[in-house]
N, C-alpha and C positions, 0 to 999 in steps of 0.2 A: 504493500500500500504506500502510495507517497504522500509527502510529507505537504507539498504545497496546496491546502485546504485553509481555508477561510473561513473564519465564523464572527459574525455579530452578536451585538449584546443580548437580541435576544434568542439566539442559538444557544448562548453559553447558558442563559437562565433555563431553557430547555434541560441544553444535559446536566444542570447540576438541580434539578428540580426544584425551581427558585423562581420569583418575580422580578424582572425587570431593573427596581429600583434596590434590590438587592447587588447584583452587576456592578449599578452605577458607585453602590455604597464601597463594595469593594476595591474597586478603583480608585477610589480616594484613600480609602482606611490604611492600603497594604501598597507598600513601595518595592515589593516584588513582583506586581501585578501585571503581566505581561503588555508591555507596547505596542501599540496599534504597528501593524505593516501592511497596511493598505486605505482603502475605504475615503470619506471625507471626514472633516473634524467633528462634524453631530453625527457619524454613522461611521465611524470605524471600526476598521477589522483585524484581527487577531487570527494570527497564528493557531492550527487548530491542536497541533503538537503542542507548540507551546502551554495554549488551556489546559489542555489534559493534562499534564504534566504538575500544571499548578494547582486545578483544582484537587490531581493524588496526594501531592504534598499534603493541604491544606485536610484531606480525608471527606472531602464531597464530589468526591468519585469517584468508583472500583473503575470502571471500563467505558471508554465511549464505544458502544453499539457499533455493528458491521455498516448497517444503515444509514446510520446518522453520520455516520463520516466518508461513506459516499456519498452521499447530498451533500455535506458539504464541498467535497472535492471536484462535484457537478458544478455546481455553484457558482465556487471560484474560477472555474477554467474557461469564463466567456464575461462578458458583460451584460449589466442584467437586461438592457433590451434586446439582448439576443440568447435567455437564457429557454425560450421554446425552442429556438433552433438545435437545441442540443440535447434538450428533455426529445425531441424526436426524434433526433438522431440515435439516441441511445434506445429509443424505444425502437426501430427498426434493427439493432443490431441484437437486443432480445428476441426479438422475430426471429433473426440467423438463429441465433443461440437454439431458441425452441424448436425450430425445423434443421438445423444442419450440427449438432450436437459434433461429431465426428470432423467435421472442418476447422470447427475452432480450436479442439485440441491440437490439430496437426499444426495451425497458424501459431497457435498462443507459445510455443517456443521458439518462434524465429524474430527478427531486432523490429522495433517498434516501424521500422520504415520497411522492413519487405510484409509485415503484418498492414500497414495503412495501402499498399500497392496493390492488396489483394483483396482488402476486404472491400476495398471501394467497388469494385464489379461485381463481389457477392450483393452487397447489401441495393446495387442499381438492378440486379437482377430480380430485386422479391417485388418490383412492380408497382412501390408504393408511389401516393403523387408527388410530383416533382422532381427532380433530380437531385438526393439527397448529397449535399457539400459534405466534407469528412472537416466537420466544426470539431467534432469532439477528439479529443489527445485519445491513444492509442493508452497510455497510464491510467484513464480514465473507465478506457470500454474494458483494460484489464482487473479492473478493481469492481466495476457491474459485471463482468463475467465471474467474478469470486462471490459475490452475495445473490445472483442466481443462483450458483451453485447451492449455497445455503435456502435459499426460498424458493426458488423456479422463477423463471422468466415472469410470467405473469403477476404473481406477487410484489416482485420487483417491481414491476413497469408502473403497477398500482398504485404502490409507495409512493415513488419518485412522482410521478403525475400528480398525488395529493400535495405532496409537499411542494410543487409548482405553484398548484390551485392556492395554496394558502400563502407563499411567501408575496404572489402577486395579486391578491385579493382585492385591490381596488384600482389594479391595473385589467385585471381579465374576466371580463362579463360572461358569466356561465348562467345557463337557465338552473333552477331549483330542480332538485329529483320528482320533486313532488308536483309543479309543473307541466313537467315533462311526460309523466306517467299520466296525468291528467289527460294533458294533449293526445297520446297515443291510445288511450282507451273509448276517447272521444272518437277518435278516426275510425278503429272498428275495422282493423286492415287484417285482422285474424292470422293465418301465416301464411298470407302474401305478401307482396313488396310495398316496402316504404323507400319514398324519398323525403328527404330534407337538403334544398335547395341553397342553403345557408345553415351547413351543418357545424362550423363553429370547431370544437373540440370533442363534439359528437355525441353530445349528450341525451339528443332527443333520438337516435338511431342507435342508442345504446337501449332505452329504456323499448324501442320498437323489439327491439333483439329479444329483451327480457319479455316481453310480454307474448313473444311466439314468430315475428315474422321471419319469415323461410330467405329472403334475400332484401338484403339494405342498399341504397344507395344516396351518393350524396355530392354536395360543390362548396366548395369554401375559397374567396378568395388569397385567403393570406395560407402563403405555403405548410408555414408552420403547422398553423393549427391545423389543415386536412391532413397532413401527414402523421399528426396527433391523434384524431381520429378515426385512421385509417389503422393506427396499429394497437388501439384499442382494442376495435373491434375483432382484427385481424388476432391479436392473442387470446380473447376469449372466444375465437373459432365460430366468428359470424361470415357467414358470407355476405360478403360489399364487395361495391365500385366505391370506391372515392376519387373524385378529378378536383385539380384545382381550377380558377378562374375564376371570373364574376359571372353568374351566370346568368343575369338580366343580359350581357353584351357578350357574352360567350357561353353560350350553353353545349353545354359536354355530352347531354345527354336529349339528342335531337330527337329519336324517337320512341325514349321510355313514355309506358302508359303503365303506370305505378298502381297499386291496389290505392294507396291513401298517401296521401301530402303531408307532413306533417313540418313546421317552419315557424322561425322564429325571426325576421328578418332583420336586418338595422331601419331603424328609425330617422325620421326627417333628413334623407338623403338626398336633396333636390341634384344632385350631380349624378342621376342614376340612369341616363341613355337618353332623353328625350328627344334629340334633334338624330342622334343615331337610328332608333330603333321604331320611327314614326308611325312606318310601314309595316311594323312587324306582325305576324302571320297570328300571336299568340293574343293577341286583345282583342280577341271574338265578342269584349262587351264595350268597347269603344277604346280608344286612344285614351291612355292615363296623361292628366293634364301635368304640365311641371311640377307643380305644387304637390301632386297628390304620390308621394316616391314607394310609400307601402303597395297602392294599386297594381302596378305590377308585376307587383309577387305573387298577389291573389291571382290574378291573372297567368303569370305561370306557371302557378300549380295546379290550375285547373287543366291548364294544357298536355300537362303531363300525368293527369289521374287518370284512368278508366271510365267511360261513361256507368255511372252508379256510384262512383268511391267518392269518398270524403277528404277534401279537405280542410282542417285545422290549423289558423293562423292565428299568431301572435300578433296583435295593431297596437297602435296609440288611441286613446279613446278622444283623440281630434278626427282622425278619420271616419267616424260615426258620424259625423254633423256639417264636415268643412264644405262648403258650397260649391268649390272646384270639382267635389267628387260625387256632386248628388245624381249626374246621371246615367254615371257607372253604377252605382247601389241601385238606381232606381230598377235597372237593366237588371242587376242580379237579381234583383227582388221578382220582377215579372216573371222571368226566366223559371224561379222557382229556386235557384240556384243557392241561393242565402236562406239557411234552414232555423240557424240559431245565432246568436250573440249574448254574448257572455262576461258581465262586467268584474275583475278578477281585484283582488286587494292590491293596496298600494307594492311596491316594489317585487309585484310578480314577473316583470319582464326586466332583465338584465343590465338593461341598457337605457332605464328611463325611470325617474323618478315616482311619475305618478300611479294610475292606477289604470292599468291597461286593458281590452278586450279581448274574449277571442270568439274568432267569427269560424264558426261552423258551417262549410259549405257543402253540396251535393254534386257532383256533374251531372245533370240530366241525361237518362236514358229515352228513346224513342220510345210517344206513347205515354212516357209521365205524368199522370196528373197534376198540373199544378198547386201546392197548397195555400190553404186562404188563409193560414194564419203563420207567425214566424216568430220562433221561440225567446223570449228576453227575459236573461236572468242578470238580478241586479248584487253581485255576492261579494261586493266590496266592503262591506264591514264586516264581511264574516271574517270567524278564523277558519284556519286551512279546511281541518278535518268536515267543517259545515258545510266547505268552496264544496268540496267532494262528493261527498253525500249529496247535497240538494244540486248540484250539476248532474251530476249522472244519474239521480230520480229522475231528473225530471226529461231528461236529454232521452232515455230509456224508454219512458212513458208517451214520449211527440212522436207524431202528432194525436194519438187517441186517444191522447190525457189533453183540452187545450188549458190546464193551471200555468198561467204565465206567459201563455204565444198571445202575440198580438194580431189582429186582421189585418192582410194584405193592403187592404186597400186604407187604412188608418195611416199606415206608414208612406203610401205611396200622394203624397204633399206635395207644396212646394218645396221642404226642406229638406225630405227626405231623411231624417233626422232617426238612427239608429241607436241612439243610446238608449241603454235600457232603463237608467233611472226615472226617464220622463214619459217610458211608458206603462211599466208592470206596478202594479198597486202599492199603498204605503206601506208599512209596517204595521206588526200586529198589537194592540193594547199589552202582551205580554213581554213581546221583543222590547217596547218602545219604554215598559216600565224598569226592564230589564237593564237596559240601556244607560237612566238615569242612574240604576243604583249605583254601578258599573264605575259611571262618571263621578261620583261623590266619592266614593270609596277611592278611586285615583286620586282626586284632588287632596282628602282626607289625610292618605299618605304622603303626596306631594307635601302639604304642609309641615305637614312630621319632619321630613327630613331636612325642607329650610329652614326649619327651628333650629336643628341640631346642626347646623352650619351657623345657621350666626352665633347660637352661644359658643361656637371657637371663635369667632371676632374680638370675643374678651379680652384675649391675650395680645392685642394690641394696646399697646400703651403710650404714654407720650412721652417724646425723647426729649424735644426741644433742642435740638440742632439739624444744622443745613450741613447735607450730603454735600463731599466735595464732588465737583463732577468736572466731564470731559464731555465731549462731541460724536457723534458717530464717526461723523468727516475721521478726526484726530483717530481714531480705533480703526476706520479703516485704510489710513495710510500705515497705519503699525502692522497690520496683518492679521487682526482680532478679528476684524469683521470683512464680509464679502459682499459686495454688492452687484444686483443683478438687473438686468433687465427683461421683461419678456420679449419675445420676438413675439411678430404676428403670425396665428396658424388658420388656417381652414378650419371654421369649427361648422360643426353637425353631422360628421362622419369620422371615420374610423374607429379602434378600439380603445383609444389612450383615455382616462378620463381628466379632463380641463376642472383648476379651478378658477371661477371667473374673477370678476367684482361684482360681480352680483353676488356669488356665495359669501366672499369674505364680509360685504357688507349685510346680509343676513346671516352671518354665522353659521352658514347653511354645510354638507360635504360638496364636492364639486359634483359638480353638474352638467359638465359642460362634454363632448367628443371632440376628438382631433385623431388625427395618425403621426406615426413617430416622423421625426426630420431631422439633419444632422443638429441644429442646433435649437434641438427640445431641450426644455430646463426640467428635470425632473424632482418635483420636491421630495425632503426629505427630512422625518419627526427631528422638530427641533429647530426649523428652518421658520423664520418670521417673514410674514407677507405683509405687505402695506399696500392699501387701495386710493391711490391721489389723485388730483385734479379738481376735485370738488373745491366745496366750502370748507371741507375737514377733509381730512384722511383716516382711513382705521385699519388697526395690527391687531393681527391673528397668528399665533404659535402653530406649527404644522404640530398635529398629533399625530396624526398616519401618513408618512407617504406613497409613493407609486406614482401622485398626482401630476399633471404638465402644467407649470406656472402659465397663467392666462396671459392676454394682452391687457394691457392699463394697468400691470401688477410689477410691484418691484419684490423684491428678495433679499432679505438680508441674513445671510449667510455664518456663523458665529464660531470661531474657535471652541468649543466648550472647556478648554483648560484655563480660559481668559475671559470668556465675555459670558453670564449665566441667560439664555436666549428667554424665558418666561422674565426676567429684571429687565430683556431690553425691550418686549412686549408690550409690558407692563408702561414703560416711561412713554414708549410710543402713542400708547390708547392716550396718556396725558398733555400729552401735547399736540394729536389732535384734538380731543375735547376742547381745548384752551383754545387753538385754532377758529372751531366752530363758535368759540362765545365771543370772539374777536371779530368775528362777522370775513372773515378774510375772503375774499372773491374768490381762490385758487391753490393750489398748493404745488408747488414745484418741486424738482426730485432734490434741488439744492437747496428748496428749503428742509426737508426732511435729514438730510447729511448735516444741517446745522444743529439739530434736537437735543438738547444735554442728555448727557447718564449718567450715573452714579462712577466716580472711580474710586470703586471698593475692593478689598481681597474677595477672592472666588466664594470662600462662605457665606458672606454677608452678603452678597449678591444673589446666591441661594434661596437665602432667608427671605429678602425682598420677593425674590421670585414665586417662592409658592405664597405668599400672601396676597401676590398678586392673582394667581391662582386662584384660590379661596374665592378672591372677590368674583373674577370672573365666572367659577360656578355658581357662586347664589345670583348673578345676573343674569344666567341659565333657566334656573331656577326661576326665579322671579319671571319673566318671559314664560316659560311653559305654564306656569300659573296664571298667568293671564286669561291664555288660550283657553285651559281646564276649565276656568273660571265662566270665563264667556262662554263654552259649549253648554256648562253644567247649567247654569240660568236661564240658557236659550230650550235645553231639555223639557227645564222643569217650565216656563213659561206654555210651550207647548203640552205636558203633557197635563197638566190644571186647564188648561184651554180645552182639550180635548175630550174631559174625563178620563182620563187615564190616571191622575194622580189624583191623590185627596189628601189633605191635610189633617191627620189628626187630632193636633193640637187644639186645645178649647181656645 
């Protein structure tokens, strides 16, 4: 095994089963504590020898795991925006492993370079999409051929693929399991062919696999992730096609007629063929207008279903109602073709914050009777397990149960308007009593615990002296601090997630899409953003990164052995405040570089920092209590109006 592996703080708290700020505590406590050799100054990395070694000293811990230290040695041996290209790399050289067991041992004694000369035509032979690059070190695929050996191919691959999914968690948009199994039980593909036309890392042609279908297929544009997909399936002995491409503008699979559709597509992609694909042969229900970019998705899965099969798609719940696209729906609607819609809870689809659809469609068979009513299920405030249950009752029962279909001709308006909240009936006296209680009893707690945060406010006390201080400017010509600028990206496409000024200004997580570029700024916890130009400016401390620094955002970057990022936070939020009561027209980046901070020793900058901390959560706090506040009163106003509530009290 070699030694060149890498681990972050939060790797090391992993293997010493430990929090975070344990890590951090140790790093200051102990002057033996192993030195960063790599990484940036808020996220650096450690030697994994090294840790180990220190945590045996120290007696918190016998062994680091076979596993854990090939992940890290994965890890380390790419940069992280190219660490899929190597998680799939190494997953098609498991594929060799599982199918050619006998070649590797013959390979695996000969020098790392007549090994990489050969395995490159093995592993271009197993057929998967795209032409796989040999990214991964031959010390690497020799160290996952030793913990196959210990677990099998497949296990491995598992592993490794989790620990992808979680180390890029707000980098890489995966559909829920539970989603997923949703969608594919909906489709009703039995074990016939599934496609997913925007199959991603393959998650919804994974769950089709599990639930019986006899042959998958699928298109992804980004190599990676189909090749990811591809060897998923391919180790747990599914039969697929996987192609790469876009498949609105290059479709791979010209004349599959699939049992059922199943897709999850990307969302508000106005850059998705229109002036290319005007003509194209697949929008038998009109030309999708620019505006409308999910349309022809729907559109080409219907193209490639079976006359009778079902397709299940993933929408934004704007596409229900947006006026560019009423007379494509209107068309599906007459047709027959749109059987149900489906309103799902907030953060069901991957890629979008709110609370998205999914549309249920039919392809028409010759001879079809058309139906007069069209199914709308409104199950956004359920929790999952009710999504479940009360979808598939009722999905089950249509059309000769109509509880909840609407009449054809209701919907076919001027507006055309598809969402189901404004068509399927209110709630019931019991839900709706339900609901309040629900609501009081969160705010209830709510309270509780801002109480127990401002009584630690106590231990603030008054000092009566003035911090010396210094200047941003002054700290970042020393090399304490880094300052950034965003560049401008294309936003409303690809997978990176953006955070804006709009997030930072609602304290919101980002929200925003972009795709990678050489000079993406990638945040990282600890890293402070500033939102200017206004009246004021406001700073936000990155808790999680993965993020891509938005446009109109600066970055200020922080040694953390010199400058404590929550104390430079912290001064920042005060001196926009002051800004905004000064009435200032504007804020320049050179007025921000002039902003004083404290120049104190690292502890006491600390100390300032999580107090500033503190405050910041009960302003959380307070804010969510608003909201609780305002919902719970609008409940109760409603449900006294209604008769649903009664007041006991004499």
């Amino acid at each position: 095994m070699q030694d060149s592996a890498t681990v972050a703080a939060a790797d090391i708290a992993r293997l010493a089963g430990v929090g975070r700020a344990a890590v951090s505590n140790w790093r200051r406590r102990f002057e033996d504590f192993p030195s960063p050799i790599g990484g940036t100054s808020s996220s650096p990395l450690f030697s994994l020898s090294d840790i180990e070694e220190w945590l045996r000293r120290q007696g918190k811990l016998a062994e680091v795991p076979l596993d854990e230290r090939v992940w890290q040695q994965l890890r380390a041996s790419v940069e992280d925006l190219r660490l899929a290209e190597v998680v799939g790399q190494v997953g098609v050289f498991l594929l060799f492993l599982d199918r050619s067991p006998p070649k590797w041992k013959q390979l695996a004694g000969k020098t790392d370079a007549k090994v990489s000369e050969r395995l490159s035509d093995e592993l271009a032979s197993l057929g998967l999409p795209g032409a796989p690059p040999m990214v991964a070190a031959i010390s690497l695929l020799r160290s996952v051929a030793e913990l196959a050996e210990e677990r099998g191919a497949v296990a491995t691959f598992d592993f490794l693929y989790e620990r992808y999914l979680e180390a890029h968690s707000r980098r890489v948009a995966t559909l829920s399991a539970d989603v997923a199994d949703l969608m594919v039980e909906l489709a009703s593909a039995g074990n016939g062919t599934v496609f997913d036309p925007a199959c991603g890392l393959g998650t919804l042609l994974m769950s089709a696999a599990d639930a019986g279908a006899a042959s998958l297929a699928g298109q992804e544009r980004d190599e990676a992730a189909a090749r990811i997909a591809a060897v998923r399936l391919s180790l747990h002995g599914r039969e697929s096609t996987v192609h790469t491409g876009d498949s609105l503008r290059e479709d791979r699979f010209g004349s599959l007629q699939a049992d059922a559709v199943v897709c999850s597509p990307p969302f508000g992609e106005r850059s998705w063929g229109y002036e290319e694909l005007a003509s194209d042969v697949r929008w038998q229900y009109g030309l999708p207008p620019r505006g409308e970019p999910e349309l022809p998705w729907v559109q080409h899965g219907l193209f490639h279903v079976r006359a009778g099969g079902h397709v299940v798609i993933l929408m934004p719940s704007a596409a229900a109602d947006r006026r560019s696209g009423r007379r494509i729906r209107a068309q599906l609607l007459r047709t027959g073709t749109l059987r149900a819609v489906v309103a799902l809870p907030a953060g069901a689809a991957p890629h979008a914050l709110g609370a998205p659809h999914l549309w249920i469609l039919r392809k028409p068979e010759a001879g079809d009777p058309i139906p007069s009513h069209v199914l709308m299920t409104d199950a956004s405030e359920m929790s999952w397990p009710q999504v479940r249950e009360a979808v598939l009752e009722r999905w089950r029962s249509y059309p000769a149960d109509s509880d909840g279909a609407v009449p054809l001709i209701d919907l076919l308006d001027e507006d055309v308007d598809l969402t189901p909240a404004r068509h399927v009936a209110g709630r019931s006296a019991n839900s709706a009593g339900q609901e309040f209680t629900t609501s009081l009893e969160a705010m209830v707690s709510s309270t509780v615990v801002l109480q127990q945060a401002l009584e630690e406010l106590r231990a603030f006390t008054t000092a009566g002296e003035e911090l010396p201080k210094t200047t941003i400017a002054e700290q970042a010509r020393a090399g304490a601090i880094a300052i950034h600028q965003a560049s401008r990206q294309e936003m409303g496409s690809g997978r990176m997630p953006v955070l804006t000024v709009e997030d930072v200004i609602a304290g919101r997580s980002p929200s925003g899409r972009t795709s990678v570029t050489t000079d993406t700024l990638v945040l990282e916890p600890g890293d402070v953003v500033v939102s200017a130009g206004g009246r004021s400016f406001i700073a936000r401390m990155v808790k999680e990164g993965g993020a891509v620094l938005g446009s109109g955002l600066q970055l200020f970057r922080v040694d953390p052995e010199r400058i404590d990022p929550s104390c430079l936070a912290g001064f920042l939020r005060i001196a926009g405040a002051q800004t905004s009561r000064r009435g200032q027209t504007g804020t320049s980046r050179s007025d921000i570089r002039r902003v004083e901070i404290p120049r104190l020793p690292l502890h006491e900058q600390r100390r300032l920092g999580d107090a500033f901390q503190k405050l910041e959560a009960i302003e959380e706090m307070i804010g969510r209590l608003v909201n609780e506040g305002s919902a719970l009163v609008g409940l109760g106003r409603e449900g006294l109006g209604d008769g649903i509530l009664r007041n006991r009290l004499p």
